[in-house]
C-alpha positions as CSV (number, residue, x, y, z in Angstrom):
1,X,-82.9,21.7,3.7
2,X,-84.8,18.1,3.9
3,X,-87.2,17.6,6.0
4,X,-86.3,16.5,9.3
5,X,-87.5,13.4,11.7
6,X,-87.6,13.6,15.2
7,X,-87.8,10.8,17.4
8,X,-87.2,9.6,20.5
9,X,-85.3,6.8,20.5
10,X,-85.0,5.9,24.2
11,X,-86.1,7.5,27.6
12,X,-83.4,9.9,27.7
13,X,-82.8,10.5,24.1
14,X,-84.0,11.9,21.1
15,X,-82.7,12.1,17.2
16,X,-82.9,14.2,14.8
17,X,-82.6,12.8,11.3
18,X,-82.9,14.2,7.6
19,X,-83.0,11.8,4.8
20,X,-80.5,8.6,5.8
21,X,-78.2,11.1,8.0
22,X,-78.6,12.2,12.0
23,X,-78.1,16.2,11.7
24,X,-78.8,16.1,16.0
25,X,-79.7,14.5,19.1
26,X,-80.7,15.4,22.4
27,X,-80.3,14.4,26.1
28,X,-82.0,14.6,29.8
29,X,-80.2,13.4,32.3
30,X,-81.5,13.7,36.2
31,X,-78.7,14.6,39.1
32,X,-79.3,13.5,42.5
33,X,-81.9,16.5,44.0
34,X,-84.4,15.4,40.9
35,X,-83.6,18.3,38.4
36,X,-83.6,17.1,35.0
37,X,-81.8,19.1,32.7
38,X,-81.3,19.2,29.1
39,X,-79.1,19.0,26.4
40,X,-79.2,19.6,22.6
41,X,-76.0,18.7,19.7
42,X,-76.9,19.8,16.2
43,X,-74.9,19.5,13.0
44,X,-77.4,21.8,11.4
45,X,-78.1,25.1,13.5
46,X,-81.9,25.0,11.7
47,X,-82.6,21.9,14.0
48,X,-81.8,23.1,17.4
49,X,-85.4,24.8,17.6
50,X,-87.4,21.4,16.0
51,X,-85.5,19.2,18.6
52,X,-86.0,21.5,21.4
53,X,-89.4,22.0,20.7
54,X,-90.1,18.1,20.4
55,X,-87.9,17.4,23.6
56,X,-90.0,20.2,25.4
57,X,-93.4,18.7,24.5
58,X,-92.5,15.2,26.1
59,X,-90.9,16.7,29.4
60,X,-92.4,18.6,32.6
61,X,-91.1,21.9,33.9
62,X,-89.1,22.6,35.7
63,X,-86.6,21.9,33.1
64,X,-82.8,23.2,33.4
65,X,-79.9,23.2,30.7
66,X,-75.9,24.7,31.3
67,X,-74.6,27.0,28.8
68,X,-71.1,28.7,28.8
69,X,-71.5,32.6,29.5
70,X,-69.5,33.2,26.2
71,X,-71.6,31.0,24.1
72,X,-74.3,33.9,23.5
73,X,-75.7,32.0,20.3
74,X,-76.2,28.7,22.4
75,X,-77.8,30.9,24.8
76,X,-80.2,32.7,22.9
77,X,-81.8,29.4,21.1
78,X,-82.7,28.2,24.9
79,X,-83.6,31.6,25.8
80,X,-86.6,31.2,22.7
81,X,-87.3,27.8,24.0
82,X,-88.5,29.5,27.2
83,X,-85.6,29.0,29.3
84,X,-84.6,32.5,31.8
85,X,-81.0,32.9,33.8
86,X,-81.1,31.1,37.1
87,X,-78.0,30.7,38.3
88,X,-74.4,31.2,37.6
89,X,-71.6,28.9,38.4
90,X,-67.4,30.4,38.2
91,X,-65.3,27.8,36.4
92,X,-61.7,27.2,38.5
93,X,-58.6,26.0,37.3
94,X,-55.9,24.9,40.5
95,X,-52.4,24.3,40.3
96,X,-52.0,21.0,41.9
97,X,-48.1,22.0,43.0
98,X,-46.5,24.9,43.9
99,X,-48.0,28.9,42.9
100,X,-46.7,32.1,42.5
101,X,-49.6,33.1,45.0
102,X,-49.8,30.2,47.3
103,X,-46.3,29.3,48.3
104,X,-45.9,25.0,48.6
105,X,-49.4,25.2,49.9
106,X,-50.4,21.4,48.6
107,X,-47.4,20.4,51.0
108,X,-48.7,20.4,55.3
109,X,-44.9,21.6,56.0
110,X,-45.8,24.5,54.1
111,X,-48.5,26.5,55.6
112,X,-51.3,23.9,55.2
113,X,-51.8,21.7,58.3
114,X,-55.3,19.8,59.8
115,X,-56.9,21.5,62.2
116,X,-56.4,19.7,65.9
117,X,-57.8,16.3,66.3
118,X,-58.3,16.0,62.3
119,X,-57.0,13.1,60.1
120,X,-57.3,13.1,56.4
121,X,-57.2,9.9,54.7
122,X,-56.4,9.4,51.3
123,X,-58.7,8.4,48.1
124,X,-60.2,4.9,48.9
125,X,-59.1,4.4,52.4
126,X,-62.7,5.7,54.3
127,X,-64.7,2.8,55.3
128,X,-67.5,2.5,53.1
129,X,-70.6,2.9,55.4
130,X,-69.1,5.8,57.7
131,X,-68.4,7.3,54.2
132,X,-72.3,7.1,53.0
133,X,-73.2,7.9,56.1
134,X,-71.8,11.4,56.1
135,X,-73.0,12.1,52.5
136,X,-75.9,11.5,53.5
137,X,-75.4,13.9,56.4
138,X,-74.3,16.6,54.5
139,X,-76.6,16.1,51.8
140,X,-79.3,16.6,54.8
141,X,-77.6,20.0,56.0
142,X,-77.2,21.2,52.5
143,X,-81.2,20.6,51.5
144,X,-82.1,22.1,54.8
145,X,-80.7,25.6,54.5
146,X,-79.3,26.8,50.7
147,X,-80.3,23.6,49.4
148,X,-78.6,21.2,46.7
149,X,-79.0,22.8,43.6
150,X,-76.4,25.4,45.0
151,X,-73.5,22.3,44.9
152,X,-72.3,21.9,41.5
153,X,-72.3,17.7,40.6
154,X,-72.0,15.5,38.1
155,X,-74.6,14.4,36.4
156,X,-74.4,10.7,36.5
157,X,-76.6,7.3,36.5
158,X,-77.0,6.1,39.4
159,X,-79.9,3.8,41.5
160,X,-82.1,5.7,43.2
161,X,-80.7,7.3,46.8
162,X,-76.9,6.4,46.0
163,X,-75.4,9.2,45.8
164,X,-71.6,7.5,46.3
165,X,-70.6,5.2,43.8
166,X,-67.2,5.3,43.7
167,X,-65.4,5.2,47.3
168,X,-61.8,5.0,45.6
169,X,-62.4,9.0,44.5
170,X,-63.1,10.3,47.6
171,X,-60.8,11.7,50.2
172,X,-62.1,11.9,54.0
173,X,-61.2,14.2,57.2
174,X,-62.0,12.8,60.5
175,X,-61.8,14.8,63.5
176,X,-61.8,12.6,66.7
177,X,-63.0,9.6,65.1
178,X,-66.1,11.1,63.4
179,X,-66.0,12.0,59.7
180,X,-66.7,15.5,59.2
181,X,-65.6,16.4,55.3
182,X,-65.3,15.1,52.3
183,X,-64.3,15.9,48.6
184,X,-64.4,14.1,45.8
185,X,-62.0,14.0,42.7
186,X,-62.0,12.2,39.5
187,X,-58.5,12.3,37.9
188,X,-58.6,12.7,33.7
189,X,-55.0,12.7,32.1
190,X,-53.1,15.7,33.0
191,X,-56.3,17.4,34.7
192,X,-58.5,16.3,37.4
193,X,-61.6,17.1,38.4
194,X,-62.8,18.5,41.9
195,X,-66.5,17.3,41.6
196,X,-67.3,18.1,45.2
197,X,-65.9,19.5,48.7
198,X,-68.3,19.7,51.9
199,X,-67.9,19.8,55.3
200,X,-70.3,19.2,58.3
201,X,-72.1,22.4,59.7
202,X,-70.4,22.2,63.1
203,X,-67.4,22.2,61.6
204,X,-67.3,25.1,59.0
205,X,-64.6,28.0,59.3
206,X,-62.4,25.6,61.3
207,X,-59.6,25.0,58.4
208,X,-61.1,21.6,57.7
209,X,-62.1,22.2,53.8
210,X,-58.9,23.6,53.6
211,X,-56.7,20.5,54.9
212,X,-59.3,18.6,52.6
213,X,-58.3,20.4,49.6
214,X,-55.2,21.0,50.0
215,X,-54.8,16.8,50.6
216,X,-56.4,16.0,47.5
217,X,-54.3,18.2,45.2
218,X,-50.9,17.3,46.8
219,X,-51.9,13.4,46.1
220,X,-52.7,14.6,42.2
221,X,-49.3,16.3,42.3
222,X,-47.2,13.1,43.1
223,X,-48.8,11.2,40.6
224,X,-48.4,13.7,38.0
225,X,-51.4,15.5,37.2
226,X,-50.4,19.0,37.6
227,X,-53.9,20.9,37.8
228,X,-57.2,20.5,38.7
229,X,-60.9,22.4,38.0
230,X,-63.5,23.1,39.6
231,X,-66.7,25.0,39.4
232,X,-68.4,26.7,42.3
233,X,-71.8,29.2,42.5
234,X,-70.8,32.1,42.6
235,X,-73.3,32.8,45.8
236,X,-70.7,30.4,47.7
237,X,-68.9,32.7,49.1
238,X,-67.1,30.7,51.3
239,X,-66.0,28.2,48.3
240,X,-64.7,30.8,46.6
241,X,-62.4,31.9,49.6
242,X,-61.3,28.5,50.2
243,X,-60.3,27.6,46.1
244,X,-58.8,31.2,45.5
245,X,-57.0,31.1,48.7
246,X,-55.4,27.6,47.1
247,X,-54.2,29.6,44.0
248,X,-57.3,28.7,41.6
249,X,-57.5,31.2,38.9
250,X,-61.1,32.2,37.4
251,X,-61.3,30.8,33.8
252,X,-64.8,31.2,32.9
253,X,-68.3,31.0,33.9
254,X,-71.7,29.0,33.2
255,X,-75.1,30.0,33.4
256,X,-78.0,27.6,34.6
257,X,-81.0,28.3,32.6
258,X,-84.5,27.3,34.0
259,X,-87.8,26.5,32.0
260,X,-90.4,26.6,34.8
């Protein structure tokens, strides 16, 4: 094989290139809690370990990358690079209409109704600030006991401390006039995503993340998007009741690596 070039072509990227043709590049991106992780895409398997190895040599630990649980070749590479298992998160798919196992569940009629003195409103009709306000809120909760990096999210640009930026996707539960849950979803095609679902400490175990739910994938169903994924750490015990008790069937599973 030619020798190969790395550079980095930007603050966030790097390339690999052999002779007049890219055989790779890699990414960091940063989510919200500060972690940066990693990502490599090679043409040639040979230039997984140069690019790592020149990504690695520009960042600081702690560094994190996702892998697929199957993929045990992707694994490996990261595994030489220094990386060790730190997490695993269970990969959901939901039916967005009507399940062998959960009977009509999307429709209230059905089974699923708000808990007293709880509201949902749809996608995009929370007020703005009440809606930032109560990220923020949980966001607080979260980092104060199990602590973000057990809440799967995108991985998105975004300024610094705005963690909301796009209203229209998020569906809201207010319980006597204070908003207490939220979850966000981000329809593609015939699949939608569920990229988030929390609920105010007060109000755990009280059926709200369930109305929440439940909301949000009877809204996909009527517009024709008949199922939705998710993925959840599989220490969230209580996330895992709530999406299983919906019908979601266990597809896979994805390992966070960490290179401290």
């Amino acid at each position: 094989m030619n020798s190969v070039m790395i550079t980095r072509v930007g603050e966030t990227q790097w390339q690999a290139v052999t002779g007049n043709l890219i055989v790779g590049h890699g990414d960091v991106s940063q989510r919200p809690d500060g972690r940066l992780f990693v990502s490599i895409d090679v043409w040639q398997d040979e230039v997984f370990d140069q690019l790592a190895a020149a990504m690695l040599a520009d960042l600081t630990n702690p560094l994190h990358t996702l892998v697929g649980e199957a993929d045990l070749d992707l694994k490996s590479r990261w595994e030489q690079a220094g990386f060790t298992a730190g997490r695993r998160e269970w990969e959901y798919v939901l039916p967005t209409g009507p399940s062998e196992t959960v009977v009509d569940a999307v429709r209230p009629a059905a089974g699923v109704t708000s808990p007293a003195g709880v509201t949902v409103l749809p996608a995009g009709e929370a007020d703005e600030s009440l809606l930032r306000a109560l990220d923020r809120a949980i966001r607080e909760e979260v980092e104060a006991t199990v602590g973000w990096q057990t809440m799967p999210a995108e991985v998105l640009p975004r300024p610094a401390g705005a963690t909301v930026l796009d209203p229209s996707k998020y569906t809201v539960a207010v319980r006597n006039g204070r908003y207490v849950g939220l979850v966000r979803v981000v329809p593609v095609r015939r699949r939608a995503r569920i990229g988030l679902i929390a609920v105010r400490a007060d109000q755990h175990r009280q059926g709200v993340g369930r109305a929440l739910l439940a909301h949000a994938l009877g809204s996909l169903h009527r517009t024709g998007i008949d199922s939705s994924w998710a993925e959840v750490d599989e220490s969230n015990t209580a996330a895992i009741a709530l999406f299983e008790g919906l019908g979601a069937r266990r597809t896979g599973s994805t390992i966070e690596l960490v290179r401290r």
